[in-house]
LUMBA-891724 format. One record per residue (C-alpha): residue in three letters; x, y, z; chain. Coordinates in nm, 3 decimals. Layout:
% LUMBA-891724
<guza->Ala X->X Y->Y Z->Z roba->A>
...
END
This chain:
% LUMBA-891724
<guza->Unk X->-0.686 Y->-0.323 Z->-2.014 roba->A>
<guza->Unk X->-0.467 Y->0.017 Z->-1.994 roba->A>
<guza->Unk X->-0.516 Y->0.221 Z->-1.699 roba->A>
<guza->Unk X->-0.364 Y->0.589 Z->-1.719 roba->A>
<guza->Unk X->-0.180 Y->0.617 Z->-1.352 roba->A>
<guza->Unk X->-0.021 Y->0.891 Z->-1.185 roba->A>
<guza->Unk X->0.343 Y->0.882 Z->-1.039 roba->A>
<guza->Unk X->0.458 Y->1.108 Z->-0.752 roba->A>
<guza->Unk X->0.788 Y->1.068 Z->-0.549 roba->A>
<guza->Unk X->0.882 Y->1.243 Z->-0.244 roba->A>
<guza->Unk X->1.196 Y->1.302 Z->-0.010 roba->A>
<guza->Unk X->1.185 Y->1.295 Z->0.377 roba->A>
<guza->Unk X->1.140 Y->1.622 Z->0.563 roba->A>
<guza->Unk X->1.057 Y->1.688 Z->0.896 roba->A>
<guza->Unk X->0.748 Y->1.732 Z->1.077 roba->A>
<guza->Unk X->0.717 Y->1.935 Z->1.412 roba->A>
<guza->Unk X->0.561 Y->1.680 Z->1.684 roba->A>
<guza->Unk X->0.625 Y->1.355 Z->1.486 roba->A>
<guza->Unk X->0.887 Y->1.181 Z->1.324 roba->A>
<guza->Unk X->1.005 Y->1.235 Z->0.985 roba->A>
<guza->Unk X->0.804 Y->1.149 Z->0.639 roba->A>
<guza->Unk X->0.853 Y->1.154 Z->0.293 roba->A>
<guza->Unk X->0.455 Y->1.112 Z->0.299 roba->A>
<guza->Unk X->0.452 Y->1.474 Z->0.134 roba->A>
<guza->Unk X->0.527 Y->1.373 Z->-0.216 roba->A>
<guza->Unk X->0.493 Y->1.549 Z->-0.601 roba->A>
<guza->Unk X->0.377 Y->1.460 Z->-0.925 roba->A>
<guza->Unk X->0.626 Y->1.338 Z->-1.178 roba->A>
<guza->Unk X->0.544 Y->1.364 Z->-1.544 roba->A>
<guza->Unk X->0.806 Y->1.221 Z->-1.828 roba->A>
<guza->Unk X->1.055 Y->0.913 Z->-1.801 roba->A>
<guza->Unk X->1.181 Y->0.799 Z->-1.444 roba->A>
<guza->Unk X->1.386 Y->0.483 Z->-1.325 roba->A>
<guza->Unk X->1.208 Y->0.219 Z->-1.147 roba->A>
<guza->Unk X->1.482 Y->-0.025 Z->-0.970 roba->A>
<guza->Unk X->1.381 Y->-0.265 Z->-0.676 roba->A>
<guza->Unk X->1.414 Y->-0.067 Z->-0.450 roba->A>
<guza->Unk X->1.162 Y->0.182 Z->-0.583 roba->A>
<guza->Unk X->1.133 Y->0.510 Z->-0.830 roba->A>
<guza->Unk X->1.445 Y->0.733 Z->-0.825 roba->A>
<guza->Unk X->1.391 Y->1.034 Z->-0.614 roba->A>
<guza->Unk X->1.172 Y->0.852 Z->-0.380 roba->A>
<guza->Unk X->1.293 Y->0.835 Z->-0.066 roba->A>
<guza->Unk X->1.179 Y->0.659 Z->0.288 roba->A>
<guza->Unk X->1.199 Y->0.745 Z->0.681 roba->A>
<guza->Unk X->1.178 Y->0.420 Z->0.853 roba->A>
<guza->Unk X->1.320 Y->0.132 Z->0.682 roba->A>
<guza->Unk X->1.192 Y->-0.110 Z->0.910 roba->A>
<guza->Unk X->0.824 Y->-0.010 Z->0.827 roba->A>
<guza->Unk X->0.848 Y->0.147 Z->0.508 roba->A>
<guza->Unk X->1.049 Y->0.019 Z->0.171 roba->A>
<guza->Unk X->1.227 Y->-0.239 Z->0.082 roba->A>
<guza->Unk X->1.201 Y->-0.472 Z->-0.206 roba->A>
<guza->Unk X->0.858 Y->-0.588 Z->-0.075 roba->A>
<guza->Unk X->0.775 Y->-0.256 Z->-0.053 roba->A>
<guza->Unk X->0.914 Y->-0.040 Z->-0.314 roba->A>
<guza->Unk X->0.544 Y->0.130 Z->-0.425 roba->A>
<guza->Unk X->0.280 Y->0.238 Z->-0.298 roba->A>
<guza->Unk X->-0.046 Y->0.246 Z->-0.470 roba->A>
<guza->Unk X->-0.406 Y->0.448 Z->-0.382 roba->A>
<guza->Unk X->-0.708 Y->0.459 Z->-0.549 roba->A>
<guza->Unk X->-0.766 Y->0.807 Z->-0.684 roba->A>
<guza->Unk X->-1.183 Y->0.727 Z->-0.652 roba->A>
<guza->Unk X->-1.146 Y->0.686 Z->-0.231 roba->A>
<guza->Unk X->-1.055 Y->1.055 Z->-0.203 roba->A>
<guza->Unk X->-1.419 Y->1.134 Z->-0.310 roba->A>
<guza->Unk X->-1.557 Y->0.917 Z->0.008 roba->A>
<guza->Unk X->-1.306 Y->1.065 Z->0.246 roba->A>
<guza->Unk X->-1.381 Y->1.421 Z->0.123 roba->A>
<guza->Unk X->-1.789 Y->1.363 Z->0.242 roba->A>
<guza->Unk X->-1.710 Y->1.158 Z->0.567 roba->A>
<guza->Unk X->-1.470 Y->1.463 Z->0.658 roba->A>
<guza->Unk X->-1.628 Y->1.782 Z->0.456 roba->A>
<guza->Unk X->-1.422 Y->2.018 Z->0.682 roba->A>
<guza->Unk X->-1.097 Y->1.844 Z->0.582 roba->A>
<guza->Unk X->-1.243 Y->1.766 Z->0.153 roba->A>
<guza->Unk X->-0.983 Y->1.989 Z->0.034 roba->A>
<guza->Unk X->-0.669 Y->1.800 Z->0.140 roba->A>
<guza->Unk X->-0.792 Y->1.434 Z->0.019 roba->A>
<guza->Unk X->-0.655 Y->1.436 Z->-0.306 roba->A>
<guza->Unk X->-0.394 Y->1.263 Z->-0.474 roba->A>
<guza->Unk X->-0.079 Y->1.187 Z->-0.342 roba->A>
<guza->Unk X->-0.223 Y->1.260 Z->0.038 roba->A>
<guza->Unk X->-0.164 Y->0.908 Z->0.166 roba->A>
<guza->Unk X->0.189 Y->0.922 Z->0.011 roba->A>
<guza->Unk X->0.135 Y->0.682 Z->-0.265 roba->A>
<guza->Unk X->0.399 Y->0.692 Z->-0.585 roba->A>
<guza->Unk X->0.084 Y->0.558 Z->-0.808 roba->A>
<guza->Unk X->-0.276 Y->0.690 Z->-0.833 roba->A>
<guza->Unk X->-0.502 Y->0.519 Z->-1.071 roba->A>
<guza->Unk X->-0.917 Y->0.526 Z->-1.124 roba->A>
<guza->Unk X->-1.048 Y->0.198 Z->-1.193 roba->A>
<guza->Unk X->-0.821 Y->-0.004 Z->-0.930 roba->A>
<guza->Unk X->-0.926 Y->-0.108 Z->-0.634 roba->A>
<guza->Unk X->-0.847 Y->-0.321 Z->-0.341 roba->A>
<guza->Unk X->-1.182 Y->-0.529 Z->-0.444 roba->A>
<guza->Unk X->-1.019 Y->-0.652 Z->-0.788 roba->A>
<guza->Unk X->-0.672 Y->-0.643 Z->-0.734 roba->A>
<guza->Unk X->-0.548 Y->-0.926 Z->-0.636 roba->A>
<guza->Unk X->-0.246 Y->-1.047 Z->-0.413 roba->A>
<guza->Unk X->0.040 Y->-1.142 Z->-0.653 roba->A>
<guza->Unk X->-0.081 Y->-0.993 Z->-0.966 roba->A>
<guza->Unk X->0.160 Y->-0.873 Z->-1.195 roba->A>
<guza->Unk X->0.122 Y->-0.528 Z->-1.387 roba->A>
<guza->Unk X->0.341 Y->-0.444 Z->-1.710 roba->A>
<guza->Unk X->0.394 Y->-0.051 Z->-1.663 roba->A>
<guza->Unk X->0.642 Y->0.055 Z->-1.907 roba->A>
<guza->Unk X->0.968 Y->-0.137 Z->-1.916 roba->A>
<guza->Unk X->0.881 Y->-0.253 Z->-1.582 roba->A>
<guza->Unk X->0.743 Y->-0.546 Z->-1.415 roba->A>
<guza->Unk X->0.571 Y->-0.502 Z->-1.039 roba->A>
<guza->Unk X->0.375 Y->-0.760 Z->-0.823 roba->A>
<guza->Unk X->0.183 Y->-0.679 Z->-0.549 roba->A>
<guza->Unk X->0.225 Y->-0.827 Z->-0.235 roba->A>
<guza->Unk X->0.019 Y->-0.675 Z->0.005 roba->A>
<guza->Unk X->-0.244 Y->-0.421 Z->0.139 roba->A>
<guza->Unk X->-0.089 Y->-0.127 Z->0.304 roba->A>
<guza->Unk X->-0.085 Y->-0.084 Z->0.675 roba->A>
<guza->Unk X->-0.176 Y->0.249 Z->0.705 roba->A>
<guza->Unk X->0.093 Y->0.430 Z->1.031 roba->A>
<guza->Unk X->0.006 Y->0.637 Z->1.289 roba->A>
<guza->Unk X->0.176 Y->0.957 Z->1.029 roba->A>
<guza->Unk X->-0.177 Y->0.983 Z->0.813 roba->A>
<guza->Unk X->-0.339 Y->1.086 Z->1.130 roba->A>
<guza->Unk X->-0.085 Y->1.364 Z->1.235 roba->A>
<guza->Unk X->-0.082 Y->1.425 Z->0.809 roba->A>
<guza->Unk X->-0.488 Y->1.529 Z->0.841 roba->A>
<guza->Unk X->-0.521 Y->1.609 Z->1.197 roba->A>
<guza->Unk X->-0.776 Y->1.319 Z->1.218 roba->A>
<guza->Unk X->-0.680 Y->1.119 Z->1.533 roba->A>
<guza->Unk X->-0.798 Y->0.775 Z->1.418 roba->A>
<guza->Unk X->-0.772 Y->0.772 Z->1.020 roba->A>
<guza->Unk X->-0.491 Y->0.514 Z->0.981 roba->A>
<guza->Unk X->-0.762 Y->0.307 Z->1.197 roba->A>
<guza->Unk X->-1.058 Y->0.426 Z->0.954 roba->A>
<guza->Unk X->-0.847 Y->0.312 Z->0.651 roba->A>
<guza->Unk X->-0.803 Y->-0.058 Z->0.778 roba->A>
<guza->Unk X->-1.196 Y->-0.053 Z->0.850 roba->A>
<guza->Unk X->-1.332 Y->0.078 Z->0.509 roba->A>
<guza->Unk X->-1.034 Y->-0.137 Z->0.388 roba->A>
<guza->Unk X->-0.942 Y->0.159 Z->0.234 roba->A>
<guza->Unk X->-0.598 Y->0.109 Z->0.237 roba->A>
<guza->Unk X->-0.432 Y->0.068 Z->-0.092 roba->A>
<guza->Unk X->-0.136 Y->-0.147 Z->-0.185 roba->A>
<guza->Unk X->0.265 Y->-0.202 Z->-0.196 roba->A>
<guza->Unk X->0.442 Y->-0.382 Z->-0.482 roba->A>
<guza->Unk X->0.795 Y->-0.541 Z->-0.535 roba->A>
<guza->Unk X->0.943 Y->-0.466 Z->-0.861 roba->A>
<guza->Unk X->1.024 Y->-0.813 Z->-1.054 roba->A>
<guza->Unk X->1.216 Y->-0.670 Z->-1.340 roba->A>
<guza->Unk X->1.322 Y->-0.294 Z->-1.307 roba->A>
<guza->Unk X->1.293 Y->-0.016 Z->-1.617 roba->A>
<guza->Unk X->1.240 Y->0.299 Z->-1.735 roba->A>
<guza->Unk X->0.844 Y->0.438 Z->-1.630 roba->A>
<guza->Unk X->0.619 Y->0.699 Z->-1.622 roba->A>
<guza->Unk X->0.302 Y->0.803 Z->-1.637 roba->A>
<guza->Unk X->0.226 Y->0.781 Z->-1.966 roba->A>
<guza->Unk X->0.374 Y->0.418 Z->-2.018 roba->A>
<guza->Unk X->0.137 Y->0.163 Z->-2.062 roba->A>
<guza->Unk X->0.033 Y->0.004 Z->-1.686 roba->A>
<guza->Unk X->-0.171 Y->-0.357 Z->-1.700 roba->A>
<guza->Unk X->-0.231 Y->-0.630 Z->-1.551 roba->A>
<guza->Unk X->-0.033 Y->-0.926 Z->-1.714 roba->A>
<guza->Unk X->-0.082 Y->-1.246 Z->-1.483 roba->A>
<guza->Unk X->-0.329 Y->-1.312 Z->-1.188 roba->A>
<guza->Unk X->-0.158 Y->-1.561 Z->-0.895 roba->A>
<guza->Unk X->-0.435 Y->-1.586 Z->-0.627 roba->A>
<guza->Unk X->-0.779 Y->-1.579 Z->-0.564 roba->A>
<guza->Unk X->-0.699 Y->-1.392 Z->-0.248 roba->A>
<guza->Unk X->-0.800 Y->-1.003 Z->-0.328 roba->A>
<guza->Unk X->-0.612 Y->-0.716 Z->-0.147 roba->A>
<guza->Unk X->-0.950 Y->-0.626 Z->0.011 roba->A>
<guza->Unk X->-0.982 Y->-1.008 Z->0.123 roba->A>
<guza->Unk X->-0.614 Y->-1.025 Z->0.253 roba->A>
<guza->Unk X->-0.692 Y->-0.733 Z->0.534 roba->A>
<guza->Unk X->-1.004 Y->-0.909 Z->0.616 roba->A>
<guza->Unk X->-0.785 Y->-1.171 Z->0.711 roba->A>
<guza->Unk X->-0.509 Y->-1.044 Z->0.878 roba->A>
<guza->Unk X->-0.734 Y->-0.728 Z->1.071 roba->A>
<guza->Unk X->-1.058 Y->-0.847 Z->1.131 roba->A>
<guza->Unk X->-1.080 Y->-1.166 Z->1.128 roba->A>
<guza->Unk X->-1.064 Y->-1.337 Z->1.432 roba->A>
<guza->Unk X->-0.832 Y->-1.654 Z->1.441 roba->A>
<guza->Unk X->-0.875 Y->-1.858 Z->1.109 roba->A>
<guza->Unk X->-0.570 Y->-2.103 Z->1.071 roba->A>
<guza->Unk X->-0.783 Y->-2.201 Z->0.730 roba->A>
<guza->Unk X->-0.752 Y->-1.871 Z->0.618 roba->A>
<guza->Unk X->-0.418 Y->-1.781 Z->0.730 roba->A>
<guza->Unk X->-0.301 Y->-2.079 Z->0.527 roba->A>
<guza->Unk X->-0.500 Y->-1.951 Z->0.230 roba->A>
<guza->Unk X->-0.329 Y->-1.621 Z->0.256 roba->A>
<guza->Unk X->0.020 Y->-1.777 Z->0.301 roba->A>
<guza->Unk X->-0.032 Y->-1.980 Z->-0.024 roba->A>
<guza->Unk X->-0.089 Y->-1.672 Z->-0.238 roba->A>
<guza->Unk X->0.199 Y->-1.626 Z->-0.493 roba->A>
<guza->Unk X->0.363 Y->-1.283 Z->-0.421 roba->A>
<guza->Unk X->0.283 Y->-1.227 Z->-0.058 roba->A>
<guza->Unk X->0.522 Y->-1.012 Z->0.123 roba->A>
<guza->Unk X->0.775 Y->-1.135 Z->0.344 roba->A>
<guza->Unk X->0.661 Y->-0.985 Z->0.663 roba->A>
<guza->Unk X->0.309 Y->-1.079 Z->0.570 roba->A>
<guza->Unk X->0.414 Y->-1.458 Z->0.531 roba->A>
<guza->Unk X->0.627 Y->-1.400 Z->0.854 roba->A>
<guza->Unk X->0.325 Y->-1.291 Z->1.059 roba->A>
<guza->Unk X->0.057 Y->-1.570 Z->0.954 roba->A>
<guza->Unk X->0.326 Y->-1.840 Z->1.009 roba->A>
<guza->Unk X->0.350 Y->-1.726 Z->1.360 roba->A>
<guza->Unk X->0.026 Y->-1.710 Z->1.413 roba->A>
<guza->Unk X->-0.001 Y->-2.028 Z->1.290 roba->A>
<guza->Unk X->0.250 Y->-2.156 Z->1.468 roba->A>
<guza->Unk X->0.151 Y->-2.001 Z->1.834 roba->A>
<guza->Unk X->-0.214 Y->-2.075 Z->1.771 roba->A>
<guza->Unk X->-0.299 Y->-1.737 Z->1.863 roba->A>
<guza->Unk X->-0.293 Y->-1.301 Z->1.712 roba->A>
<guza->Unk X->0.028 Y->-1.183 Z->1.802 roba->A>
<guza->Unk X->-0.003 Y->-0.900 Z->2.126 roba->A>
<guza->Unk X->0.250 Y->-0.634 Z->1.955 roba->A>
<guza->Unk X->-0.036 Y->-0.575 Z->1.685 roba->A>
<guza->Unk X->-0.028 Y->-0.217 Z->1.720 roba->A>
<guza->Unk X->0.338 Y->-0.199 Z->1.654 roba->A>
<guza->Unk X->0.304 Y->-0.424 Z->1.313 roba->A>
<guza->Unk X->-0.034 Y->-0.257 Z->1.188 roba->A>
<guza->Unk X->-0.101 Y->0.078 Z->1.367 roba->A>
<guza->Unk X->-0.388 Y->0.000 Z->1.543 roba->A>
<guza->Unk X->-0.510 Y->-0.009 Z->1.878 roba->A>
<guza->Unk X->-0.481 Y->-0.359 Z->2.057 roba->A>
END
């Protein structure tokens, strides 16, 4: 199944009272590069939380704007498309059927995802809402990052489908485990075992594993209050 997707890249600026973002970012129509590291012209502010090959795209389902529009009515304008920062914006996709390690064809390009998207602390300066990043991990709102397995020419009106499923784990399912469950070795095992997993994601269930306990610098790693 095609889905029709749109592609936005951005470039750091600076914001007055927080750090810099390249969360502001612009639609892209016609032919871009897509290399592992991401979609040229797309830029990052913090390396260690943002980009890298297991995080070279973000994606956000166009269709969650319309329930963060009514839960904040005085704020409905703003929650469109790319607000969250995301370089792809789709209707149809969702954290509930996408599934940790699946692989999309999008043009020339091969991308896998490998995990949900920890909102930061930025989407709450972005909207002047003091607790949204916390709000997205709730509603597991969140959206998802890929790695790019074989890098091409894209764009958003290339071809994007899904081409191989690797996990029963869903994106929606893989925040469940690592936000709100409380400590599951079973299911941190499960979630380790799924194909495609990000590194960090991998790192942080081992340990957990390993120290029989949720690691104490969780708002660091996922934004949220301890």
């Amino acid at each position: 199944m095609h889905h029709q997707v749109n592609v936005f890249t951005g470039k750091v600026r600076n914001y007055e009272g927080s750090r810099p973002s390249a969360i502001a970012k612009v639609q892209v129509d016609g032919e871009l590069a897509l290399t592992e590291l991401g979609l040229a012209g797309d830029e990052q502010a913090e390396k260690k939380i943002h980009g890298g090959p297991d995080r070279a795209l973000c994606h956000y389902p166009r269709e969650h704007y319309r329930e963060w529009a009514s839960a904040f009515p005085e704020q409905a304008e703003r929650f469109v498309a790319p607000a969250f920062g995301e370089n792809l914006s789709t209707e149809g996709l969702t954290e509930q059927n996408v599934y940790i390690g699946d692989i999309f064809h999008w043009g020339e390009a091969l991308i896998q995802v490998t995990q949900p998207r920890s909102p930061c602390f930025k989407v709450n300066y972005h909207f002047a809402i003091h607790d949204l990043s916390s709000l997205m991990q709730e509603s597991g709102r969140t959206g998802w990052l890929y790695r790019v397995i074989a890098p091409g020419n894209v764009s958003g009106d290339a071809p994007f489908e899904l081409v191989s499923r690797c996990s029963d784990v869903s994106v929606y399912e893989a925040a469940a485990i690592a936000w709100h469950l409380p400590f599951d070795d079973e299911q941190y095992h499960r979630l380790l075992s799924a194909a495609g997993l990000s590194v960090s994601w991998a790192r942080t269930m081992q340990k957990r594993r390993l120290s029989g306990k949720i690691e104490s610098f969780a708002p660091r790693l996922w934004g949220r209050k301890a």
